[in-house]
PDB file of N, CA, C and O in Angstrom:
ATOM      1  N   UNK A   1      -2.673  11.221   5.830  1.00  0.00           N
ATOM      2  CA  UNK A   1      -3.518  11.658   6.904  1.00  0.00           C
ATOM      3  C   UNK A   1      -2.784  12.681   7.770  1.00  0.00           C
ATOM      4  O   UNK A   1      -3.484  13.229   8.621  1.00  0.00           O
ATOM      5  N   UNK A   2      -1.824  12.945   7.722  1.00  0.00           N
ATOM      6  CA  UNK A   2      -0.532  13.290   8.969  1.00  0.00           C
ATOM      7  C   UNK A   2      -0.993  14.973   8.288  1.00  0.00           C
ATOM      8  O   UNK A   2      -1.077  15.920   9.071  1.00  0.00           O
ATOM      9  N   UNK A   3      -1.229  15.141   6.962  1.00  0.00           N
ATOM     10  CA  UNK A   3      -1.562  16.444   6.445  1.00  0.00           C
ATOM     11  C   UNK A   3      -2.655  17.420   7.255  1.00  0.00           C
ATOM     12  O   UNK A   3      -2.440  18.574   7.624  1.00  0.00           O
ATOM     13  N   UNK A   4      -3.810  16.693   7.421  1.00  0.00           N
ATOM     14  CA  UNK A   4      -4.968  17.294   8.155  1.00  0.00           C
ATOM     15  C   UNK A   4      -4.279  17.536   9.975  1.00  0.00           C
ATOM     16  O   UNK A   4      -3.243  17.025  10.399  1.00  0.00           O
ATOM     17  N   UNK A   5      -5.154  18.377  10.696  1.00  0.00           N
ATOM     18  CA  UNK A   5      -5.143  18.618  11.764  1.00  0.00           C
ATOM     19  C   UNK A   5      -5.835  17.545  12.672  1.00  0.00           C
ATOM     20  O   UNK A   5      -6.796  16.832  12.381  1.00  0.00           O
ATOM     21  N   UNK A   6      -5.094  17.599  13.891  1.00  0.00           N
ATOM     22  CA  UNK A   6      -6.374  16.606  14.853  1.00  0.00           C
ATOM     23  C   UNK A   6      -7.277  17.117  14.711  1.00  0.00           C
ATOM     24  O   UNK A   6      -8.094  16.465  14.062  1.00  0.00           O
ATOM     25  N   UNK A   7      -7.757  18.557  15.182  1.00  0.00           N
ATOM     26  CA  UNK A   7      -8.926  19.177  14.801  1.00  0.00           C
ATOM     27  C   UNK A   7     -10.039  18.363  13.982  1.00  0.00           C
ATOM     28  O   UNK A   7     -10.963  17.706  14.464  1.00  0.00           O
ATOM     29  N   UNK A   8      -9.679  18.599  12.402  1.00  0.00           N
ATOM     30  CA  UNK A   8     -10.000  17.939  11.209  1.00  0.00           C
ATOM     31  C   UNK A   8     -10.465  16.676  11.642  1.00  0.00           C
ATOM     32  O   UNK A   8     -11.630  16.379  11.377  1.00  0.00           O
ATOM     33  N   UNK A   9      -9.762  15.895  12.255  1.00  0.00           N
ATOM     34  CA  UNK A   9      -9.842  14.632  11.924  1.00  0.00           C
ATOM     35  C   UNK A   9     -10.633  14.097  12.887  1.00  0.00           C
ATOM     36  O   UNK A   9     -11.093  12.960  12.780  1.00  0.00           O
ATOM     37  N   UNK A  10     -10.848  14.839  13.865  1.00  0.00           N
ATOM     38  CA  UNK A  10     -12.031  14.466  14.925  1.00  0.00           C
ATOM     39  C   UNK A  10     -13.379  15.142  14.307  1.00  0.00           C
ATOM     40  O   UNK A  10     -14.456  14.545  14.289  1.00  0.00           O
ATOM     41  N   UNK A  11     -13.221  16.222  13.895  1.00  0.00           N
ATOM     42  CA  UNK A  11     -14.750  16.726  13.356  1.00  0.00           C
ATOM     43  C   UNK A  11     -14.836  15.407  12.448  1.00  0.00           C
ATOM     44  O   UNK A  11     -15.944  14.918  12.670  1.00  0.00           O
ATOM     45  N   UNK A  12     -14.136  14.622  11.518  1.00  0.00           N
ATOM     46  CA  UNK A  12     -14.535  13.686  10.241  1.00  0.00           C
ATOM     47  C   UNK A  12     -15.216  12.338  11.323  1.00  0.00           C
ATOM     48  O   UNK A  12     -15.731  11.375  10.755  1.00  0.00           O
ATOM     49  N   UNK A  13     -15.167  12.371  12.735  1.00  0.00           N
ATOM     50  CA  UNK A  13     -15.327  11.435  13.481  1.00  0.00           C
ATOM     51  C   UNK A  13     -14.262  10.345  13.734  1.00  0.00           C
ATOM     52  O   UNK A  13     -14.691   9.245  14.082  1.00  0.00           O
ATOM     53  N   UNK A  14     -12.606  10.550  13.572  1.00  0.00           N
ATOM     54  CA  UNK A  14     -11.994  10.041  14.029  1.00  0.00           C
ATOM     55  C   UNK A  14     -12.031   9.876  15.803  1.00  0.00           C
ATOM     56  O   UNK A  14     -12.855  10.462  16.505  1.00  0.00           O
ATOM     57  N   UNK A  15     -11.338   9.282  16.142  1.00  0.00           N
ATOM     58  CA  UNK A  15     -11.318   8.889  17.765  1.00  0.00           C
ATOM     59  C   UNK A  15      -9.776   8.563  17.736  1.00  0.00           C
ATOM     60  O   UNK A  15      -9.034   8.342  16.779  1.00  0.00           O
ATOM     61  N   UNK A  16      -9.483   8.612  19.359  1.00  0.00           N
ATOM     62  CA  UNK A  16      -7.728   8.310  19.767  1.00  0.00           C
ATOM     63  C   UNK A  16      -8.173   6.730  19.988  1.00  0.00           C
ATOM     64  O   UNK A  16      -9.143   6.347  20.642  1.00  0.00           O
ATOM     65  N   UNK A  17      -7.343   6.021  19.369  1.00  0.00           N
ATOM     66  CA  UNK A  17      -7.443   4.413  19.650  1.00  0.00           C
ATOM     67  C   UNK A  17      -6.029   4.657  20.048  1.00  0.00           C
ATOM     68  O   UNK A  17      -5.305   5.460  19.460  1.00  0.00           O
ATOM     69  N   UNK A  18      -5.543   3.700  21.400  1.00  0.00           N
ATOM     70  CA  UNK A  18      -4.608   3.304  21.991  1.00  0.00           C
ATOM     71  C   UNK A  18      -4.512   1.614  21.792  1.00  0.00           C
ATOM     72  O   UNK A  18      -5.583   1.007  21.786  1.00  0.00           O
ATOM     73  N   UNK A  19      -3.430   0.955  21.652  1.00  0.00           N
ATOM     74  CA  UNK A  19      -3.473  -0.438  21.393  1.00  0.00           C
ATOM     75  C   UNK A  19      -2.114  -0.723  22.108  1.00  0.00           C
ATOM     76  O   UNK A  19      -1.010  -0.182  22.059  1.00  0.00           O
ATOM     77  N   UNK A  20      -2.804  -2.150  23.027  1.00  0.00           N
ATOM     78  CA  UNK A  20      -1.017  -2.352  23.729  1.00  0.00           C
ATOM     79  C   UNK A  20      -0.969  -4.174  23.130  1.00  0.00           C
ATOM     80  O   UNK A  20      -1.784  -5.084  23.282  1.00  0.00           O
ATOM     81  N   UNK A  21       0.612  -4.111  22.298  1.00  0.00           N
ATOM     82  CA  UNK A  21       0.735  -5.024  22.066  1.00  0.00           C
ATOM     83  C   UNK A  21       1.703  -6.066  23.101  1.00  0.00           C
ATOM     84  O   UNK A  21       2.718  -5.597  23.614  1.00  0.00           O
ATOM     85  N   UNK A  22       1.362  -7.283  23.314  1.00  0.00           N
ATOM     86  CA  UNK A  22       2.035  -7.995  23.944  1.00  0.00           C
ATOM     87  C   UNK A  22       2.629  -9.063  23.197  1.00  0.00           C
ATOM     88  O   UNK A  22       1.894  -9.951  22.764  1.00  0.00           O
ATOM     89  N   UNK A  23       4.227  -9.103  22.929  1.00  0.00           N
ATOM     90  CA  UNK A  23       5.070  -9.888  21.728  1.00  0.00           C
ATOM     91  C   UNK A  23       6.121 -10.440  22.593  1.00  0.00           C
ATOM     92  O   UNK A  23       6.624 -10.229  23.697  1.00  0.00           O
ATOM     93  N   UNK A  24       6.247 -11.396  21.403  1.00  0.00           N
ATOM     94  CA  UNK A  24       7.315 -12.629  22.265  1.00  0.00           C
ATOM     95  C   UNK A  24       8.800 -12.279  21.615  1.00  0.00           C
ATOM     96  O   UNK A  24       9.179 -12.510  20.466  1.00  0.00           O
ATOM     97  N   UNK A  25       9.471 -11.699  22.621  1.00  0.00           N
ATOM     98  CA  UNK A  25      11.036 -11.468  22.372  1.00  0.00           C
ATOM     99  C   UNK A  25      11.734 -12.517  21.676  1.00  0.00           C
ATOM    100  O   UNK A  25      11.889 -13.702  21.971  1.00  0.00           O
ATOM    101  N   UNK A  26      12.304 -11.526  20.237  1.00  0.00           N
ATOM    102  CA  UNK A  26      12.403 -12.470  19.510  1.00  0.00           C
ATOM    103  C   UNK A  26      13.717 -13.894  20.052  1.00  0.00           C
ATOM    104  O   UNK A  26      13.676 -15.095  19.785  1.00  0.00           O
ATOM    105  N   UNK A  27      14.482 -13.317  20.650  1.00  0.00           N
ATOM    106  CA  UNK A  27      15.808 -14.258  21.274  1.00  0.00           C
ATOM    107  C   UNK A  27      15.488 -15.248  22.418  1.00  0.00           C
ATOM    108  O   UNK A  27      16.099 -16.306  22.570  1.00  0.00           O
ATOM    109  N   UNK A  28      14.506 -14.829  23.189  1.00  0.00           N
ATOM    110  CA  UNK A  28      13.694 -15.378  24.301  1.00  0.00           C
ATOM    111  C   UNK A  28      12.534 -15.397  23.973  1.00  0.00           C
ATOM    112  O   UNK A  28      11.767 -14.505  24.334  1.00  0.00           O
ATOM    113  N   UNK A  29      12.106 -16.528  23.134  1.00  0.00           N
ATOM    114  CA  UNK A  29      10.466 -16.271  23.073  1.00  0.00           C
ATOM    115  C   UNK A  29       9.569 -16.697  24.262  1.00  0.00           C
ATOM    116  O   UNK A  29       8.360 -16.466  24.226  1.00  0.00           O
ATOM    117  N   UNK A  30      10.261 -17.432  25.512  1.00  0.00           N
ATOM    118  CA  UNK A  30       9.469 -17.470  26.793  1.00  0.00           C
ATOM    119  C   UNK A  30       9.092 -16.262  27.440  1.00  0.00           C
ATOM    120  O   UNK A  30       8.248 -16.252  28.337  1.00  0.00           O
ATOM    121  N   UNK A  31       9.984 -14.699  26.817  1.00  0.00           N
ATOM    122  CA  UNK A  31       9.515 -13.905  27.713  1.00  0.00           C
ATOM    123  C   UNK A  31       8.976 -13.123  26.249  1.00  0.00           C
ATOM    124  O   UNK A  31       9.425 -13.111  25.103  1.00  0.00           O
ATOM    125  N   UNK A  32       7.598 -12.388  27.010  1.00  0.00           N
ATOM    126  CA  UNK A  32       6.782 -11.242  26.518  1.00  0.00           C
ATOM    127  C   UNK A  32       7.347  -9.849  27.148  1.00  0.00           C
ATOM    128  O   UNK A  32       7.800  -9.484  28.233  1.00  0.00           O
ATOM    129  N   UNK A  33       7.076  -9.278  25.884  1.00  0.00           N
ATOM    130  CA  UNK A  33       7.396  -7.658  25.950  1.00  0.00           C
ATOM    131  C   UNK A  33       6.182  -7.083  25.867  1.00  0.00           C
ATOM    132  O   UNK A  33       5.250  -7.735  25.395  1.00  0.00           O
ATOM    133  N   UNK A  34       5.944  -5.391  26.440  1.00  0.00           N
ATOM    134  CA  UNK A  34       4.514  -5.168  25.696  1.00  0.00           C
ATOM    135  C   UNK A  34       5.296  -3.402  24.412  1.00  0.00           C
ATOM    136  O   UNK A  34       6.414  -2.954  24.161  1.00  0.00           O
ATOM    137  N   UNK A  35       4.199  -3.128  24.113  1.00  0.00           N
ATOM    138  CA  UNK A  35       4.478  -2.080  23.240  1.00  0.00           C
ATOM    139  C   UNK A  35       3.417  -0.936  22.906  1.00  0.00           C
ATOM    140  O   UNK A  35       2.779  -1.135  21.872  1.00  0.00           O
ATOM    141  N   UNK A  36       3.217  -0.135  23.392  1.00  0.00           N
ATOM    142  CA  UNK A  36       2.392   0.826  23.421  1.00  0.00           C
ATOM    143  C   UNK A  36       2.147   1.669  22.133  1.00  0.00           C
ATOM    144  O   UNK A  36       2.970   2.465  21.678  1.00  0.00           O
ATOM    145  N   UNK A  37       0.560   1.326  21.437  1.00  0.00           N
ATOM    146  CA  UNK A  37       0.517   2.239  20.167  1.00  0.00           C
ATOM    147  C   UNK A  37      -0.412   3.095  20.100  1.00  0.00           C
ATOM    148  O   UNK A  37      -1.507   2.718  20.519  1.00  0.00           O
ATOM    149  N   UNK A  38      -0.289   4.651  19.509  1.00  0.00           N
ATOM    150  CA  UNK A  38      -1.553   5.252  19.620  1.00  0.00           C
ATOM    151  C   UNK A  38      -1.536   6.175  18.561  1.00  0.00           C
ATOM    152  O   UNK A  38      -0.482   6.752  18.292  1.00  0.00           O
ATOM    153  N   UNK A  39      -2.949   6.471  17.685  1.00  0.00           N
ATOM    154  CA  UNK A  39      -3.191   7.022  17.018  1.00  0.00           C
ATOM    155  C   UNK A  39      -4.373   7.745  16.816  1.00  0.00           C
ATOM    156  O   UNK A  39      -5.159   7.780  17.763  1.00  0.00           O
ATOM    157  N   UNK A  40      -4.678   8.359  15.726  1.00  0.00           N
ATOM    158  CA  UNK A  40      -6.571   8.590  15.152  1.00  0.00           C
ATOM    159  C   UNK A  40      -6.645   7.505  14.676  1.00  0.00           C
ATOM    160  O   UNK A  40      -5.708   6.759  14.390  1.00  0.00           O
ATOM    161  N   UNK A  41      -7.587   7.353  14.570  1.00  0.00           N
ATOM    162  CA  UNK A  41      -8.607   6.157  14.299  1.00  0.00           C
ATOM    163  C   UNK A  41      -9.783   5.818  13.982  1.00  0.00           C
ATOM    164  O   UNK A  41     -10.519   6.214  14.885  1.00  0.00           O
ATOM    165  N   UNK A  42     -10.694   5.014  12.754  1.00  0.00           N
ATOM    166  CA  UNK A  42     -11.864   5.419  12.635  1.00  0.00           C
ATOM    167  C   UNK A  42     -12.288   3.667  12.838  1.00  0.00           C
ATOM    168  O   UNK A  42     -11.892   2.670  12.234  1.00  0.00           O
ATOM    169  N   UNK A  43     -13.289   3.848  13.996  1.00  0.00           N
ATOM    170  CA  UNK A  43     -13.913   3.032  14.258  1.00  0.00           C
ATOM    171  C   UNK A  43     -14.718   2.575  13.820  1.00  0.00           C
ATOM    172  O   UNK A  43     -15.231   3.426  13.093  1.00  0.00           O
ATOM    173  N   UNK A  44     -15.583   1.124  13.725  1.00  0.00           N
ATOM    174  CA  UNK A  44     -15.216   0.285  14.269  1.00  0.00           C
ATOM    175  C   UNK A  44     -14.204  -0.765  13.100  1.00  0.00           C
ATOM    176  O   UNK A  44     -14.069  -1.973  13.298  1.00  0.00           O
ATOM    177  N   UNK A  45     -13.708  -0.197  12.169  1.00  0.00           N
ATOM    178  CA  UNK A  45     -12.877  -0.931  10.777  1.00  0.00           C
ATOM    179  C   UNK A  45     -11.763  -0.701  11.418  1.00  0.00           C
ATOM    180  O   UNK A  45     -11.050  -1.661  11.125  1.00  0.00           O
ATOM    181  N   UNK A  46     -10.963   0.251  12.380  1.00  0.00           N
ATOM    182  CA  UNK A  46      -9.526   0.421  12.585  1.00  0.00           C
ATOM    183  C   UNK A  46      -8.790   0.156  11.224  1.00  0.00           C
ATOM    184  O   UNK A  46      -8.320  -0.981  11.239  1.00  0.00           O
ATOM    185  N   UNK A  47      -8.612   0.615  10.417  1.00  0.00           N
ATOM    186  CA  UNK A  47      -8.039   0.481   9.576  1.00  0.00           C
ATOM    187  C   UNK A  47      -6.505   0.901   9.831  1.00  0.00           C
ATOM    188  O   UNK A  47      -5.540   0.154   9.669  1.00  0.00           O
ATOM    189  N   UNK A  48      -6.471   2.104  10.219  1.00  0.00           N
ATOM    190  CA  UNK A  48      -4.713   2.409  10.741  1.00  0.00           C
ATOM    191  C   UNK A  48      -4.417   1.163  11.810  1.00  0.00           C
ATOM    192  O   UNK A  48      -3.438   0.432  11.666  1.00  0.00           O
ATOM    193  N   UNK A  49      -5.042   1.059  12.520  1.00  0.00           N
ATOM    194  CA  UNK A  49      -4.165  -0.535  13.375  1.00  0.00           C
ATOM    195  C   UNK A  49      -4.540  -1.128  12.955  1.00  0.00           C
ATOM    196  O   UNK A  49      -4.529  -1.879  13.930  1.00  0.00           O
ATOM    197  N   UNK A  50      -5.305  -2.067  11.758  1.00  0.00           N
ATOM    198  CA  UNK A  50      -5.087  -2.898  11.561  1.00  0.00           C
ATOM    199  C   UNK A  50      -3.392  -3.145   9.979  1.00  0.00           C
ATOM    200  O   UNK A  50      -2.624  -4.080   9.752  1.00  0.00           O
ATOM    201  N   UNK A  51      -3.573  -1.742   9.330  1.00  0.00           N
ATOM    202  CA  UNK A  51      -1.963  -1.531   9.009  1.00  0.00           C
ATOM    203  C   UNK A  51      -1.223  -1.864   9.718  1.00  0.00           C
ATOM    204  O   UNK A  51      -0.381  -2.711   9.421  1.00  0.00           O
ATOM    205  N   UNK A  52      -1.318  -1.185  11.122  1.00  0.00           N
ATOM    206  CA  UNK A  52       0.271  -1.372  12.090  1.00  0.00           C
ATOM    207  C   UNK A  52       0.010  -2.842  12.426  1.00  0.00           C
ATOM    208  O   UNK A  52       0.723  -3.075  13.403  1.00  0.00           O
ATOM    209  N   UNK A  53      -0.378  -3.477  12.233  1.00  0.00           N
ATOM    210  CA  UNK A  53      -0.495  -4.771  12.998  1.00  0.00           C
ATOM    211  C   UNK A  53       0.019  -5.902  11.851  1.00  0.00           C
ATOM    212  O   UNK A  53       0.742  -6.844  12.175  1.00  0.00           O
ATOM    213  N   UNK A  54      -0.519  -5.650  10.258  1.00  0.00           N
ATOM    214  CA  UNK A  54       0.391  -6.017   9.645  1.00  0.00           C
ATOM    215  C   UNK A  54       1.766  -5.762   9.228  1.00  0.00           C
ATOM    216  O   UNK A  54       2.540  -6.655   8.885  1.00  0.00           O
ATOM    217  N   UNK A  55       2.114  -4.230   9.275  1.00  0.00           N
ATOM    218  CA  UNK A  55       3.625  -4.192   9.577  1.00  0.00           C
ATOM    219  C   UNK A  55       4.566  -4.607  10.599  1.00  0.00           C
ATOM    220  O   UNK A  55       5.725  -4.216  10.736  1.00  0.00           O
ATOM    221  N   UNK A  56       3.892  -5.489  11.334  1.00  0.00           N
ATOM    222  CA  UNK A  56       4.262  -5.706  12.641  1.00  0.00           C
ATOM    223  C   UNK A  56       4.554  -7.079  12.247  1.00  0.00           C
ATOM    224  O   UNK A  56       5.594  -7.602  12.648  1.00  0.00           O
ATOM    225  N   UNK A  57       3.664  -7.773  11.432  1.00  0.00           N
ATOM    226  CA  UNK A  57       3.400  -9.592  11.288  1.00  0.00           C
ATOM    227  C   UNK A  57       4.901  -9.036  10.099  1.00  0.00           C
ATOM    228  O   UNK A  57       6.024  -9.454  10.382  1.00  0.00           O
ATOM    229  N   UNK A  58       4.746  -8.289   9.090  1.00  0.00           N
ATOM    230  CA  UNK A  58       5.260  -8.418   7.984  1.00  0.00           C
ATOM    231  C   UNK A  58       7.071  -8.335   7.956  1.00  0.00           C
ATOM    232  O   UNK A  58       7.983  -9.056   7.552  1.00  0.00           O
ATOM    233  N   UNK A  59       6.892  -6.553   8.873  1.00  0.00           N
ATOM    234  CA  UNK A  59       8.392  -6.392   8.802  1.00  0.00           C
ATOM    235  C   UNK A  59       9.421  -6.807  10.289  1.00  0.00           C
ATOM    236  O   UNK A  59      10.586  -7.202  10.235  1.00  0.00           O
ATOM    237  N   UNK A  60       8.544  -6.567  11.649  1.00  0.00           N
ATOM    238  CA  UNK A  60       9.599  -7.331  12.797  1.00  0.00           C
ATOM    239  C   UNK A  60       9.753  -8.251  13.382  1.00  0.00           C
ATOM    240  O   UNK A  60       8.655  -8.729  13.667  1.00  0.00           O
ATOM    241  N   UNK A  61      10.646  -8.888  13.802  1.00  0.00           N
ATOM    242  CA  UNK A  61      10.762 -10.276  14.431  1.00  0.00           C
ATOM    243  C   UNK A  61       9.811 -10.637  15.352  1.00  0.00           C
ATOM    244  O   UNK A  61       8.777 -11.183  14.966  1.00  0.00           O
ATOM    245  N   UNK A  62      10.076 -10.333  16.917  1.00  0.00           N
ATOM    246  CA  UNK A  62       8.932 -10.539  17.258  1.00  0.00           C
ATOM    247  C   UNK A  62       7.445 -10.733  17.523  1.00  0.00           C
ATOM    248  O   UNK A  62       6.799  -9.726  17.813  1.00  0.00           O
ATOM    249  N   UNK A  63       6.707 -12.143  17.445  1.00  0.00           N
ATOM    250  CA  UNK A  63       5.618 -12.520  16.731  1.00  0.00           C
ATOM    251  C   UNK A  63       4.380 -12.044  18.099  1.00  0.00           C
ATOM    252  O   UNK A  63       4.648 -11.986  19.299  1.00  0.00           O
ATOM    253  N   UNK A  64       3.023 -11.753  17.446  1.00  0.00           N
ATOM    254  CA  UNK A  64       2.528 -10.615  18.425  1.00  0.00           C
ATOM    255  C   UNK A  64       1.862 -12.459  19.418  1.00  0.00           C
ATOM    256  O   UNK A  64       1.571 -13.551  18.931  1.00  0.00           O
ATOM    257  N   UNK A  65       1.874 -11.959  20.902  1.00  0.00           N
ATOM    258  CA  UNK A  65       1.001 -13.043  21.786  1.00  0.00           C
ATOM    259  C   UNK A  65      -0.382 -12.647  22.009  1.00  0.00           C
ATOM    260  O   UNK A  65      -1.248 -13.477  22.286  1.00  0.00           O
ATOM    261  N   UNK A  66      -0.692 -10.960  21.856  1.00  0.00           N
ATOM    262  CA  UNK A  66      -2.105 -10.432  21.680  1.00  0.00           C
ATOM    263  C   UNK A  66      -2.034  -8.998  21.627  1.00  0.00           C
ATOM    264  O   UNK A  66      -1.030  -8.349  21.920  1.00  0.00           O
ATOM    265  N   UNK A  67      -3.392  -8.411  21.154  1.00  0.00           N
ATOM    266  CA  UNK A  67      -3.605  -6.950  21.155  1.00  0.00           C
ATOM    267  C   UNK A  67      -4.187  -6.952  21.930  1.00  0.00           C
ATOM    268  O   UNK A  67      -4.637  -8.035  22.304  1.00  0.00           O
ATOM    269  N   UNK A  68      -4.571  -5.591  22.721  1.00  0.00           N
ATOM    270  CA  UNK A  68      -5.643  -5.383  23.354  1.00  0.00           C
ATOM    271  C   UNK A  68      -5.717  -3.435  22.767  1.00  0.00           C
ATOM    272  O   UNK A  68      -4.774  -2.667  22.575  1.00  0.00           O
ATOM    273  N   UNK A  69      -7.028  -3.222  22.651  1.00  0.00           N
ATOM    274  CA  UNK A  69      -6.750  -1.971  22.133  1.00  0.00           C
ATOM    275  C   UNK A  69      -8.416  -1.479  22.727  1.00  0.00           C
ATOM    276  O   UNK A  69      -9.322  -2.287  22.925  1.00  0.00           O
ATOM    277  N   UNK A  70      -8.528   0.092  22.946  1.00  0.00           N
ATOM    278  CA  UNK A  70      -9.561   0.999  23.493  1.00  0.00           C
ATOM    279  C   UNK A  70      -9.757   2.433  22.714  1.00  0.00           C
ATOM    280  O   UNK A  70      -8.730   3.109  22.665  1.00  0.00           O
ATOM    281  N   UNK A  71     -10.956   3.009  22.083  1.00  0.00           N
ATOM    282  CA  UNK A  71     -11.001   3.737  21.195  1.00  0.00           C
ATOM    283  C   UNK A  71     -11.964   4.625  22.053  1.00  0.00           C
ATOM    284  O   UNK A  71     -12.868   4.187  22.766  1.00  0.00           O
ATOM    285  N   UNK A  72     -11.609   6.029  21.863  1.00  0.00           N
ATOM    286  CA  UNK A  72     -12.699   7.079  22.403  1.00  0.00           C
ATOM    287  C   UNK A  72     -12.486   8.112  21.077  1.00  0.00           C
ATOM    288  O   UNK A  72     -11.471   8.221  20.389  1.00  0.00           O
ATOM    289  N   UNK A  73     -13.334   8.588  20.988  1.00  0.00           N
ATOM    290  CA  UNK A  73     -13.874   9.304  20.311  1.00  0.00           C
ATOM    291  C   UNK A  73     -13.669  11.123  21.077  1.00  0.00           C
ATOM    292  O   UNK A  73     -14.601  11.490  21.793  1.00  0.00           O
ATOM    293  N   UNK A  74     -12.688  11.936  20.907  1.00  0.00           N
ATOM    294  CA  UNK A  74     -12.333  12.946  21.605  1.00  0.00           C
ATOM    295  C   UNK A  74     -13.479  13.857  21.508  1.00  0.00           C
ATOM    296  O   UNK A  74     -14.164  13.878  22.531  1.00  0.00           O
ATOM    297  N   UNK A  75     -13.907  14.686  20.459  1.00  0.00           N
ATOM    298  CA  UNK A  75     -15.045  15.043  19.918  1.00  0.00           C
ATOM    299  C   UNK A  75     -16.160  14.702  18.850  1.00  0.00           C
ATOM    300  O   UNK A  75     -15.727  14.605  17.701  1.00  0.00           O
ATOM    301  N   UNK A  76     -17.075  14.568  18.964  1.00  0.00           N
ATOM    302  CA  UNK A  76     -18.122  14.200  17.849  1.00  0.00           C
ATOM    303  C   UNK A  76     -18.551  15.532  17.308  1.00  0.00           C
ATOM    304  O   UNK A  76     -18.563  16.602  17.917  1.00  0.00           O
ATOM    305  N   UNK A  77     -18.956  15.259  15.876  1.00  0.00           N
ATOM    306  CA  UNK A  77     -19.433  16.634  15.234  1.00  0.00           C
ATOM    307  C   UNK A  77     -20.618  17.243  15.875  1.00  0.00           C
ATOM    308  O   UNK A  77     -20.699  18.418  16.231  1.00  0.00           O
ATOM    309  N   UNK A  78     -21.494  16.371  15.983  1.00  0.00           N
ATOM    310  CA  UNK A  78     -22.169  17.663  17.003  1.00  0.00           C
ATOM    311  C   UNK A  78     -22.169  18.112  17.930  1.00  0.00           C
ATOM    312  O   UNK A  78     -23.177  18.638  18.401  1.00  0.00           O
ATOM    313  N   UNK A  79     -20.739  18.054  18.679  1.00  0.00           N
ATOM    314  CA  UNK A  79     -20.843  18.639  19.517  1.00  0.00           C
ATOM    315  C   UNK A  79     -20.006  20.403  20.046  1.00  0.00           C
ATOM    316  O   UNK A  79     -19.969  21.057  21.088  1.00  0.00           O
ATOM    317  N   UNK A  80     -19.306  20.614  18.247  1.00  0.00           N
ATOM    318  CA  UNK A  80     -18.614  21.274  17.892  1.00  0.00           C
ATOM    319  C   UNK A  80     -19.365  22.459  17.820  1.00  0.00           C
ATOM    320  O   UNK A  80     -20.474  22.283  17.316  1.00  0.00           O
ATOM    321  N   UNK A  81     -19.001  24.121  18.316  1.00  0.00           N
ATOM    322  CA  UNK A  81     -20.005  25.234  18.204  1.00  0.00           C
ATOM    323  C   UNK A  81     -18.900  25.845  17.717  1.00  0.00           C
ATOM    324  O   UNK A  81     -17.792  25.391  18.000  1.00  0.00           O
ATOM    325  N   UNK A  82     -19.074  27.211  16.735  1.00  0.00           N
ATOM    326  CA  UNK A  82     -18.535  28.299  16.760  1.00  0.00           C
ATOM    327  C   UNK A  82     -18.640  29.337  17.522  1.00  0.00           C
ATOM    328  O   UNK A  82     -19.667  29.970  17.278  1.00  0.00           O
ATOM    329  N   UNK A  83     -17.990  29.780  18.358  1.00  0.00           N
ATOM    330  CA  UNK A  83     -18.192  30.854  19.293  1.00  0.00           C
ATOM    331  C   UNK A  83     -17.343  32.046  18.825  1.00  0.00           C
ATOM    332  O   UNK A  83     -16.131  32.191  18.663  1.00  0.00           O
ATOM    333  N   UNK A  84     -18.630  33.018  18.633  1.00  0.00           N
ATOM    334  CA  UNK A  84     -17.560  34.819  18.086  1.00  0.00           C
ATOM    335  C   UNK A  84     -17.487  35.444  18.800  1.00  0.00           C
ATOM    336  O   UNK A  84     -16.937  36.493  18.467  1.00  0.00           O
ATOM    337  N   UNK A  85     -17.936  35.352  20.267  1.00  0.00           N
ATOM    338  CA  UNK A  85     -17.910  36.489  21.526  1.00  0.00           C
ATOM    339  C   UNK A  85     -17.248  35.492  22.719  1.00  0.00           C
ATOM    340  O   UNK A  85     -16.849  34.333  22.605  1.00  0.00           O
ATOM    341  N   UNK A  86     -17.272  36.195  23.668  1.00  0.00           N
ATOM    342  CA  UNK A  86     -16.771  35.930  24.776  1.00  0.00           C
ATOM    343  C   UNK A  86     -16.739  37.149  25.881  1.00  0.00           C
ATOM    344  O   UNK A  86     -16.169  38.212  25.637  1.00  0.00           O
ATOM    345  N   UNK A  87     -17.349  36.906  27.002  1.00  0.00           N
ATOM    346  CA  UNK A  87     -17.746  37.664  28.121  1.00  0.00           C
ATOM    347  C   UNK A  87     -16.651  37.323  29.623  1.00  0.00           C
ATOM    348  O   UNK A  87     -16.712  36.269  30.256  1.00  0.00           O
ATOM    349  N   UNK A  88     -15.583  38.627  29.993  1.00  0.00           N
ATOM    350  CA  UNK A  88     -15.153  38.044  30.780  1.00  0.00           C
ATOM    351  C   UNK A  88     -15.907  38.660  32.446  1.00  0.00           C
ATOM    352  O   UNK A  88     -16.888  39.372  32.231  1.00  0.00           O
ATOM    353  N   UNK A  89     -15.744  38.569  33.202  1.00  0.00           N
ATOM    354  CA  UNK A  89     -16.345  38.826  34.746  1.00  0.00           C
ATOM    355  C   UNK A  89     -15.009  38.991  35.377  1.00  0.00           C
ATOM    356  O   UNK A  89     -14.033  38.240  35.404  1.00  0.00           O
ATOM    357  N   UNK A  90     -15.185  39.970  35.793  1.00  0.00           N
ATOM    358  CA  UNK A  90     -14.687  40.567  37.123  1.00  0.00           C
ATOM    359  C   UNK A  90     -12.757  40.342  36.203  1.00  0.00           C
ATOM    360  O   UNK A  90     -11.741  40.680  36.810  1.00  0.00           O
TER     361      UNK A  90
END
């Protein structure tokens, strides 16, 4: 995916999903850490966070206490124009 442009990937109807994880330090598991993740994203399957969330269970110690995550949508395709002119004033 890293190949295409944001551009690209918002016309396909991707969106910026932000996700903050809150995990229990692995040496102190009484205290929580949080961890800030953000990517494109295609809603409502999240498929890229739900990857990071198993590389998260799979490859690091600390075990997650919750997600919380928020998805916007930067541009939608129709709302995309080609413009060939431009008029400046004064």
């Amino acid at each position: 995916m890293r190949d295409v442009s944001e551009l690209e990937l918002m016309l396909k109807g991707y969106g910026l999903t932000t996700a903050q994880f809150l995990y229990h330090m692995p040496d102190h598991p009484h205290l929580l850490q949080t961890f800030i993740w953000q990517d494109y994203d295609l809603a409502p399957e999240f498929p890229g966070l739900f990857r990071f969330i198993r590389f998260w269970e799979t490859r690091l110690d600390g075990p997650l206490h919750s997600v919380r995550y928020t998805h916007r949508l930067m541009i939608a395709p129709n709302e995309w124009r080609n413009v060939k002119g431009e008029f400046v004033l004064h």
